[in-house]
ZAROLO-75955 format. One line per field, with one value per residue (C-alpha): x, y, z; residue number from 1. Coordinates in Angstrom, 2 decimals, decimal comma. Example, Ala and Ser with C-alpha at 12.3 -4.5 7.8 and 13.67 -1.06 7.14 Angstrom:
BEGIN
X = (12,30 | 13,67)
Y = (-4,50 | -1,06)
Z = (7,80 | 7,14)
num = (1 | 2)
# end
This chain:
BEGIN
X = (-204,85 | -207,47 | -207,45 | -211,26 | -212,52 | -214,11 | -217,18 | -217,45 | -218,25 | -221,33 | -222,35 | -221,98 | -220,48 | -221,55 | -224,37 | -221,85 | -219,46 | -222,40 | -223,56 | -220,16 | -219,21 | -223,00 | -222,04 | -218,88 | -220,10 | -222,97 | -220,92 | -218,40 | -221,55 | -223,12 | -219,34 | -218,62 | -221,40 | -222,59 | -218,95 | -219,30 | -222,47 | -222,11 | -224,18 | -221,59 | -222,98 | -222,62 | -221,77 | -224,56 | -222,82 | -222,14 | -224,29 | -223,29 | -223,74 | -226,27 | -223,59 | -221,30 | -223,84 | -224,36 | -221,09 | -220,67 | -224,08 | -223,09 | -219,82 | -221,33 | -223,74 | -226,55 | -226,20 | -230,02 | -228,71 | -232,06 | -235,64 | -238,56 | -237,03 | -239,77 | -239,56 | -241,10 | -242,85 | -241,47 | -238,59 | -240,80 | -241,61 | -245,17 | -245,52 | -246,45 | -244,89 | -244,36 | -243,41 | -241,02 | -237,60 | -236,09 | -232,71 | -229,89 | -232,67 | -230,54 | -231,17 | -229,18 | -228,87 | -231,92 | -229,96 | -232,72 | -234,58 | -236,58 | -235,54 | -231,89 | -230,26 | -231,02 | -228,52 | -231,58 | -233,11 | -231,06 | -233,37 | -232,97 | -234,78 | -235,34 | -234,79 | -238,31 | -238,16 | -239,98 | -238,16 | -238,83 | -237,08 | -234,94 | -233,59 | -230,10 | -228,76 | -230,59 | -228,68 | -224,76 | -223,39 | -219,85 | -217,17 | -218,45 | -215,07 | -216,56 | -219,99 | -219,60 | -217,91 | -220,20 | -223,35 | -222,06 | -220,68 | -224,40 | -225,41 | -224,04 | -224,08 | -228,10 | -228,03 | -225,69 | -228,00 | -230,61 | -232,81 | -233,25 | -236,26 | -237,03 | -238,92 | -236,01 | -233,11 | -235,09 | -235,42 | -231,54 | -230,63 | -233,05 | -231,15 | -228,08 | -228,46 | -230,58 | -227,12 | -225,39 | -227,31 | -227,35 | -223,57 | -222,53 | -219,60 | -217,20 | -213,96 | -213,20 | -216,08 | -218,68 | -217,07 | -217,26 | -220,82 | -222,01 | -220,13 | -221,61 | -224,97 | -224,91 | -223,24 | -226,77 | -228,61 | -227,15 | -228,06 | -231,59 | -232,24 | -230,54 | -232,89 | -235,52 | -234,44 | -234,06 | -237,62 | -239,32 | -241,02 | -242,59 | -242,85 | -246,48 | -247,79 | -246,47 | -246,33 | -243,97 | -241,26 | -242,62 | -241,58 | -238,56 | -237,43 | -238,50 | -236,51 | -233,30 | -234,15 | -230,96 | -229,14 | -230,58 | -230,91 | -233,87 | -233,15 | -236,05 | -234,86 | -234,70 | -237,32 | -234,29 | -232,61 | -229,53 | -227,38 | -225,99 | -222,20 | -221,71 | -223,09 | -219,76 | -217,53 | -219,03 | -218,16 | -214,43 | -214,83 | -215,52 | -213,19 | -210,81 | -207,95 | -209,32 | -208,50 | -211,40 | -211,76 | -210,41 | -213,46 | -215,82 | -213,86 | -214,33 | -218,38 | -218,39 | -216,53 | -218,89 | -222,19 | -221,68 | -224,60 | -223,21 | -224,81 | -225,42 | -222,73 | -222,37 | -220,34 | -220,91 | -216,99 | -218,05 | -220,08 | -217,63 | -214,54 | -216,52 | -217,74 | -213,78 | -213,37 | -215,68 | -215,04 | -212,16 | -210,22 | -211,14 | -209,98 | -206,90 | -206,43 | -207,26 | -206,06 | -203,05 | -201,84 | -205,68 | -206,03 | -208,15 | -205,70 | -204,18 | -207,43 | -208,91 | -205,70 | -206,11 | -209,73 | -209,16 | -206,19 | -208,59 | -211,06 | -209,04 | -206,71 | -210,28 | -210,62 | -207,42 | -206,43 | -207,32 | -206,92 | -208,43 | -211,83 | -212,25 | -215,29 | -213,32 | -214,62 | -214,49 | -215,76 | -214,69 | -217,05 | -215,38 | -217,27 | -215,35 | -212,21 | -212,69 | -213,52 | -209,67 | -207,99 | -209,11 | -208,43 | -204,91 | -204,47 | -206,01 | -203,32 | -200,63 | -201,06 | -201,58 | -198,89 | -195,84 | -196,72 | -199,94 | -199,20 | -197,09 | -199,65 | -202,61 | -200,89 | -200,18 | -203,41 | -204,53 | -201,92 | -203,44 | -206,73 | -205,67 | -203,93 | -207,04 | -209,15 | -206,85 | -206,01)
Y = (54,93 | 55,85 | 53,05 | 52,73 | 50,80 | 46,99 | 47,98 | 50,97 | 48,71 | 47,41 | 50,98 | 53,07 | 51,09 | 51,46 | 49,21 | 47,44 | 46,46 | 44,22 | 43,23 | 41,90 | 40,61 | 38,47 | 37,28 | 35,80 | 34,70 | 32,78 | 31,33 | 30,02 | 28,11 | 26,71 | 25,32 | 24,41 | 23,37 | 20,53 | 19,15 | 19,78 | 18,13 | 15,23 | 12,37 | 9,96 | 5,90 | 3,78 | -0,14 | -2,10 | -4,57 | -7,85 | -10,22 | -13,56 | -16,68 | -19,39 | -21,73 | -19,83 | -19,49 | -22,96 | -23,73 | -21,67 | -22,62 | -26,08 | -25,46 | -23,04 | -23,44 | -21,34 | -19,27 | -17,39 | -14,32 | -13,00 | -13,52 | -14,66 | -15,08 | -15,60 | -19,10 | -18,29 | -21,01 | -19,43 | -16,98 | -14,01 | -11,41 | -11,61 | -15,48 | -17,23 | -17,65 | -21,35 | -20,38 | -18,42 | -19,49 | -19,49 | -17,70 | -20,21 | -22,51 | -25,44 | -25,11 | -26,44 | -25,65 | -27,32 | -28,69 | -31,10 | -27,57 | -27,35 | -23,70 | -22,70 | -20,60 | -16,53 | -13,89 | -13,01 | -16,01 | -19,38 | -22,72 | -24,18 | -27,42 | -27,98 | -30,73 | -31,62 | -31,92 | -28,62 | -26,88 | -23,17 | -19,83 | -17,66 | -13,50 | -14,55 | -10,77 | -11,42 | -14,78 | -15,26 | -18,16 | -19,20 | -22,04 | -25,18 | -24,50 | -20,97 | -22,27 | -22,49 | -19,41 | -17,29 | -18,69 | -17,61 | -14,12 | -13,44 | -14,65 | -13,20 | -9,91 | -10,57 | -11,80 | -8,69 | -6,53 | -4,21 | -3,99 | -7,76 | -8,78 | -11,51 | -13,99 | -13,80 | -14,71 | -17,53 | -18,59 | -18,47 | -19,98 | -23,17 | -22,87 | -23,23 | -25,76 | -27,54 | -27,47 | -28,87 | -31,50 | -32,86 | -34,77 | -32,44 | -30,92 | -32,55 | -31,84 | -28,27 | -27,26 | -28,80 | -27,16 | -23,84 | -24,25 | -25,93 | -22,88 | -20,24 | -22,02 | -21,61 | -17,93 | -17,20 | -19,07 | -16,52 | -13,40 | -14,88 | -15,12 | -11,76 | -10,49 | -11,86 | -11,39 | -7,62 | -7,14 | -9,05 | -11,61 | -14,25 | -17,88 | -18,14 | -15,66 | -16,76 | -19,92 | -19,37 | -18,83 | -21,18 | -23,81 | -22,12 | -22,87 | -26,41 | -27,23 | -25,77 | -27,02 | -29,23 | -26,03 | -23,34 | -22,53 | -20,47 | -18,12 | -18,09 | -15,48 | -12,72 | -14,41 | -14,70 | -17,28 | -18,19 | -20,98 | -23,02 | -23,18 | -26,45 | -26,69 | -25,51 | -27,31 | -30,44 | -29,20 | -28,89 | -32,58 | -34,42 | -32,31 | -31,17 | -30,36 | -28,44 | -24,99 | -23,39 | -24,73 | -21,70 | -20,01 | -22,54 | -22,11 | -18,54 | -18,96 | -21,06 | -18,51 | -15,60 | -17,75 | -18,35 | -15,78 | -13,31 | -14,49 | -12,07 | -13,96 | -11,30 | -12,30 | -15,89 | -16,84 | -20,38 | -18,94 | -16,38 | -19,05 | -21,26 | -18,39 | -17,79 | -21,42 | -22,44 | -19,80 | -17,70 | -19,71 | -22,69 | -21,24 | -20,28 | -23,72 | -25,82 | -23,03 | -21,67 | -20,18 | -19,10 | -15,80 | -14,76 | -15,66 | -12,18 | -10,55 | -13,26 | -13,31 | -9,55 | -10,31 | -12,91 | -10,86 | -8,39 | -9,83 | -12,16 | -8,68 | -7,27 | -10,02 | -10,89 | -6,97 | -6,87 | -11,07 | -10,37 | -9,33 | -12,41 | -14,29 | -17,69 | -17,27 | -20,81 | -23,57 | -23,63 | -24,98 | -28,10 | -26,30 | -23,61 | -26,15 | -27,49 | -24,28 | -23,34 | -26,45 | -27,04 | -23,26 | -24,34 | -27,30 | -25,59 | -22,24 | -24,77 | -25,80 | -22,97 | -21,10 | -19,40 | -15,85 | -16,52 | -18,14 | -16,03 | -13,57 | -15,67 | -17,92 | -15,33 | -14,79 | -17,90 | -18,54 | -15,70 | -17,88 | -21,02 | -19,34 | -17,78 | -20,49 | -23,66 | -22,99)
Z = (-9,47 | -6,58 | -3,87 | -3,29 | -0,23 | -1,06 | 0,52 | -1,52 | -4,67 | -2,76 | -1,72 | -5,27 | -8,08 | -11,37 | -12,79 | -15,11 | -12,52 | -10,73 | -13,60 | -14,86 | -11,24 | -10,76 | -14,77 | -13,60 | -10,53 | -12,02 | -14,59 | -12,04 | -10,18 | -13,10 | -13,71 | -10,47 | -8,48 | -10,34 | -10,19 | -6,05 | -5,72 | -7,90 | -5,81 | -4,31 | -5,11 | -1,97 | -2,80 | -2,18 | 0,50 | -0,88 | -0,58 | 1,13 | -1,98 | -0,99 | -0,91 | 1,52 | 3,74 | 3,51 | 4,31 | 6,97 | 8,65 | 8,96 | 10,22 | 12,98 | 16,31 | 17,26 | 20,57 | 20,93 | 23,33 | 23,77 | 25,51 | 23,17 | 19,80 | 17,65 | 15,33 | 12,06 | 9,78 | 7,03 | 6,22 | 6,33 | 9,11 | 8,44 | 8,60 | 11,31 | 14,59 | 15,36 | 18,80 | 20,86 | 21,48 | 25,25 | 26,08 | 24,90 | 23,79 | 21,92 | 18,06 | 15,54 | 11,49 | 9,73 | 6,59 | 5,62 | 4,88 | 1,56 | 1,40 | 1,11 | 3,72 | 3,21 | 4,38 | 6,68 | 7,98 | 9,15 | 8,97 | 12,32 | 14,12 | 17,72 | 20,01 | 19,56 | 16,29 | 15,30 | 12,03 | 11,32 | 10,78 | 12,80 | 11,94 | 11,13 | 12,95 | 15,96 | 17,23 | 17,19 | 14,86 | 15,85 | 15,83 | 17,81 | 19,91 | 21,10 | 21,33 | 25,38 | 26,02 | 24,13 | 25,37 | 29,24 | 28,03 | 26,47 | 29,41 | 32,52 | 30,58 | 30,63 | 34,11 | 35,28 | 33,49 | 35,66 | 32,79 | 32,78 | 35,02 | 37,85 | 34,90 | 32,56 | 34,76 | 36,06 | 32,55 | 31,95 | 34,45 | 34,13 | 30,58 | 31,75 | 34,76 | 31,73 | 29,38 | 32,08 | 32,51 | 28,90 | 28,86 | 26,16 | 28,55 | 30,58 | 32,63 | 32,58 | 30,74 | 32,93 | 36,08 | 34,75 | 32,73 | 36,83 | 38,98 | 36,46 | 36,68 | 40,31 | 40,26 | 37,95 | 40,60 | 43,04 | 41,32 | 40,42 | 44,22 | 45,34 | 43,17 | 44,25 | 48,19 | 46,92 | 45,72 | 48,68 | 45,78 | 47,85 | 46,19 | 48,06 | 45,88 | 42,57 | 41,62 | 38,78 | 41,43 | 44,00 | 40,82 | 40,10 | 43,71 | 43,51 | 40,71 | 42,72 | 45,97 | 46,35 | 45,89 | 48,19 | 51,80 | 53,60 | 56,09 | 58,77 | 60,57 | 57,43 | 54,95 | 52,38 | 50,31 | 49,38 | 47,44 | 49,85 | 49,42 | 49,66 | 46,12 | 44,96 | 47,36 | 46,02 | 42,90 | 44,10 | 45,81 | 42,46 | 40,03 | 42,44 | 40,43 | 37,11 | 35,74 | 36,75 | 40,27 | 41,65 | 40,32 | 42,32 | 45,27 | 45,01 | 44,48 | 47,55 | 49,86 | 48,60 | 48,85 | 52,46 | 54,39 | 56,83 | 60,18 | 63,14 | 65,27 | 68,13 | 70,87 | 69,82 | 69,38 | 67,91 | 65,24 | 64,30 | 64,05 | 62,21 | 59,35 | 59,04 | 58,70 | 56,63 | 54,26 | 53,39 | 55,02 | 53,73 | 50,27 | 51,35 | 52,72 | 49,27 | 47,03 | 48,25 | 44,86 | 44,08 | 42,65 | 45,61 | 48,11 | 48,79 | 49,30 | 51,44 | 53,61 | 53,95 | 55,54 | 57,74 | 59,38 | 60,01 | 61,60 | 63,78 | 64,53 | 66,01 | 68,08 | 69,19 | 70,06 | 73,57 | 74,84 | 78,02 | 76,10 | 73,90 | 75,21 | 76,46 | 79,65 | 81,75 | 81,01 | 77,70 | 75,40 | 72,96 | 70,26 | 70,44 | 71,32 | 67,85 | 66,12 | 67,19 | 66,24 | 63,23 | 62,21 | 63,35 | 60,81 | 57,63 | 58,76 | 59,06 | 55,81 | 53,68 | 51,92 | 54,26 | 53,73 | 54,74 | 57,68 | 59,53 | 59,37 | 60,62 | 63,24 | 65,95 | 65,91 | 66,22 | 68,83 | 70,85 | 70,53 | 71,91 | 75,00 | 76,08 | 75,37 | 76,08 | 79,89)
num = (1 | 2 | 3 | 4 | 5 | 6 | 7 | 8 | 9 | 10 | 11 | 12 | 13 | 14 | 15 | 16 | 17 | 18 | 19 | 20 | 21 | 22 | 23 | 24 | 25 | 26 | 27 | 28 | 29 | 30 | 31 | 32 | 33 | 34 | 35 | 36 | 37 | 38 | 39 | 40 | 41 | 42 | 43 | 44 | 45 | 46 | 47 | 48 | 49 | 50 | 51 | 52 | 53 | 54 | 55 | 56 | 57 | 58 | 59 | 60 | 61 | 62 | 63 | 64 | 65 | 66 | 67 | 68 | 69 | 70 | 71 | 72 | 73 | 74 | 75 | 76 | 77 | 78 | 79 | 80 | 81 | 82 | 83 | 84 | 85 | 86 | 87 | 88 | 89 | 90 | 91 | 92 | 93 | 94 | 95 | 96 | 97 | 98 | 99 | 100 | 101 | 102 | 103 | 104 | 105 | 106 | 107 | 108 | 109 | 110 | 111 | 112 | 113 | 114 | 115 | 116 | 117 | 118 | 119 | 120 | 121 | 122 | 123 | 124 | 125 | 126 | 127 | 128 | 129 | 130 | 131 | 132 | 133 | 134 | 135 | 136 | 137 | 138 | 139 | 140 | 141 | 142 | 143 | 144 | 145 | 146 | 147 | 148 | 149 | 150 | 151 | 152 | 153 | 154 | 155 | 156 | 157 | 158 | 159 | 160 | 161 | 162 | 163 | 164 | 165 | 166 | 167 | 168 | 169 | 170 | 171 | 172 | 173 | 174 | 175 | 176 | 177 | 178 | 179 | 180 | 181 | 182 | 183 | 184 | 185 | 186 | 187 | 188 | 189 | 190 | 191 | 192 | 193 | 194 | 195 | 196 | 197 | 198 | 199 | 200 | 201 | 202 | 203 | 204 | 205 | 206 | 207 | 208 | 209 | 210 | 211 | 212 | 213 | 214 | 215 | 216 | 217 | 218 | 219 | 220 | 221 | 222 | 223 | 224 | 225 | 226 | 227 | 228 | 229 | 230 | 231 | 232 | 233 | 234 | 235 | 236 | 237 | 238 | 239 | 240 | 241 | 242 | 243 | 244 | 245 | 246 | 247 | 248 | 249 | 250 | 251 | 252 | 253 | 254 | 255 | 256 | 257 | 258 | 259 | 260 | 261 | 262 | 263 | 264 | 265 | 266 | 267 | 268 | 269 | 270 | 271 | 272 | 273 | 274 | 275 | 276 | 277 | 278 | 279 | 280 | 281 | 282 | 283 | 284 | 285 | 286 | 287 | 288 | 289 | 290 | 291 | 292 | 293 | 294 | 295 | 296 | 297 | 298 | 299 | 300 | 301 | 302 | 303 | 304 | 305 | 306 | 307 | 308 | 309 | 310 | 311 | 312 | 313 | 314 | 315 | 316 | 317 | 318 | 319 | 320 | 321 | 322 | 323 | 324 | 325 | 326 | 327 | 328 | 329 | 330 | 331 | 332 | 333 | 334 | 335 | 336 | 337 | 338 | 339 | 340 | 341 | 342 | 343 | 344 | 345 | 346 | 347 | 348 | 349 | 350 | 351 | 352 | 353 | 354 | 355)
# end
């Protein structure tokens, strides 16, 4: 038999060849392609029974995550909105509701009494025991976030100092719900500082800053404001010994402002003192303790590298007296490692300034 080339059937077979070979071929689709293309039914997810929802709705809290939730009068988009809802607004499941709860919609009543409806995929409904946690994770990640503006992190943190305030939390939990309160207060101000927003020409924030007065400093000299650290080490003061006190501690080192000391020697010991080192002094297992050791080192190294140029020129100031001794008692008393490292240093000090 002849070996013909494929492509020569294409160029000059015979009429009954392609006629044959397009029969079997269109046989073979009519057989085949309906099998290939048979339409593939998704399952409908399952809907949730009213009474599991029920159950699970009163065994859950509320956390609203995001900024102007709107509180329907009924459990319909198009009804009317009652109001809008504030970030971590405190709602709780309306189970007095005429209308059972909807796998879209949750019946929820305010602390003012108001009842309405909320979008049930909008808000997160957890375990009362994860209630806290999840309402700071939604919120830092909101206060964290550069899309979030000035208005709205004022508004969670009023929230959140407004939590705090209710009695709700205690002992650990209040610590941490007051030092992230005050960590939001922080980045609410920064940004502020950052955009140059001055409280005399809005009197949203010139409010804002009332209501946190007690908790924040003015800078004259830079137009800026900060949280005044003390906030936290009060914080430390009345629950001194709690499992997140570290964390306050660690607030009230970082919300200390960086002054323009220059050759000022009693303004520079006393930043060091009243800050890292006053952390490494109360927590001397803290988890910040080998980074704020590494700090101090260098700073005191800078000063201490050439004695004869550290500004205790005579007379001696008792400021600057008491700036060194004190530094002495919080190094004696913080952990060994620590210590050697800061002492010489400090030793270096006191001869200079002690003759």
């Amino acid at each position: 038999m002849k070996h013909v080339p494929l492509r020569n059937f294409f160029c000059r077979g015979t009429i009954l060849f392609r006629s044959n070979f397009f029969l079997i071929y269109f046989s073979f689709a009519l057989f085949v392609v309906p099998i290939l293309s048979e339409p593939k039914f998704q399952t409908k997810p399952k809907q949730s029974k009213p009474s599991e929802l029920l159950k699970r709705d009163l065994q859950s809290e509320i956390v609203i995550p995001v900024i102007g939730l709107n509180l329907h009068l009924f459990a319909d988009e198009k009804s009317d909105v009652l109001r809008k809802l504030k970030f971590g607004e405190p709602v709780r499941f309306d189970k007095d509701s005429l209308e059972s709860p909807k796998e879209d919609w949750i019946p929820v009543k305010l602390e003012d009494g108001l009842s309405g409806f909320i979008k049930r995929s909008v808000v997160r409904s957890v375990p009362s025991k994860q209630y806290l946690s999840t309402l700071l994770f939604e919120a830092e990640k909101m206060i964290l976030s550069k899309q979030i503006d000035f208005l709205a992190k004022q508004e969670i943190t009023d929230t959140i100092f407004s939590i705090s305030s209710t009695g709700k939390f205690t002992g650990d939990e209040f610590i941490f719900l007051r030092a992230k309160a005050g960590f939001f207060l922080k980045k609410t101000v920064d940004l502020m500082n950052e955009k140059g927003i001055k409280p005399d020409n809005d009197p949203n924030t010139l409010e804002f800053l009332k209501r946190h007065q007690t908790k924040l400093l003015y800078d004259y000299s830079s137009g800026k404001y900060y949280v005044d650290s003390n906030y936290f080490w009060k914080l430390l003061e009345s629950y001194p010994k709690t499992k997140h006190s570290d964390y306050a501690g660690y607030l009230a080192t970082e919300s200390i402002p960086i002054n323009d000391c220059g050759a000022d020697l009693r303004c520079r010991l006393e930043e060091i003192r009243k800050g890292k080192l006053r952390y490494l002094y109360l927590f001397p297992t803290g988890n910040y303790v080998v980074l704020y050791t590494k700090d101090v080192v260098k700073i005191l190294s800078s000063m201490t590298k050439d004695p004869d140029s550290i500004p205790c020129f005579p007379p001696v100031t008792e400021a600057i007296k008491s700036e060194i001794n004190q530094m002495f008692r919080y190094a004696s008393e913080i952990g060994p490692r620590e210590k050697k490292q800061i002492l010489p240093h400090l030793q270096i000090l006191k001869k200079e300034c002690f003759r």
